[in-house]
N, C-alpha and C positions, 0 to 999 in steps of 0.2 A: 876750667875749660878743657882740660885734658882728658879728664875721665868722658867728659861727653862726645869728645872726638874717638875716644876708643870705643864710647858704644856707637856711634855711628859708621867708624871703619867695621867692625861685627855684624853691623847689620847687612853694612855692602857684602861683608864677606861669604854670611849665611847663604847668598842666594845661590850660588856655587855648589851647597851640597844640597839644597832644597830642587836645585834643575836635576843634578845627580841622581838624585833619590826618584822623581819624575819618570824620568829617562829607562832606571833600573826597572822599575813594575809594569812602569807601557810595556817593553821588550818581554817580562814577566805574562803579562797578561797576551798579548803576540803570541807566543812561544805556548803555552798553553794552550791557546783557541786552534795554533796550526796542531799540534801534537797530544792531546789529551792525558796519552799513557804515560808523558813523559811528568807531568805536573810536579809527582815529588822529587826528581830530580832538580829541576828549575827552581821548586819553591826552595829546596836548600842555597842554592845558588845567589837569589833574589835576596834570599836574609842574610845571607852574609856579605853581598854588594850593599844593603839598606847598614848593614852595621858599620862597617867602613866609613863609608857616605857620612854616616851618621857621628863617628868619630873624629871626622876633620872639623864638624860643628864644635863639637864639647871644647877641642881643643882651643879652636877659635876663641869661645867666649872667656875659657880658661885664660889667655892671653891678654885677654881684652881687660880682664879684672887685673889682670899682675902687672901688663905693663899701663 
């Protein structure tokens, strides 16, 4: 019973960096459509908010298997 309540708390968990990740590209794509010239500025920025974002996941599921 435990291991299915830790993937259940993971999956609550996930939605948190999956809204994250949302949030980053909208503002991404925003920021783009107001400023054209600025693209690759923001696209660096965008990837490295997505990786982040993307890192609270890993770690999450990481957890989720150990504990």
């Amino acid at each position: 019973m435990d291991g299915n309540l830790n993937m259940i708390g993971y999956g609550l968990a996930a939605v948190g960096p999956g809204i994250g990740i949302g949030l980053i590209f909208a503002a991404y794509i925003n920021g783009v459509a107001r400023q054209p010239e600025a693209q690759s500025r923001l696209q660096s920025i965008a990837i490295l908010g997505f990786a982040l974002a993307e890192a609270l996941a890993i770690i999450g599921i990481a957890l989720a298997f150990v504990l």
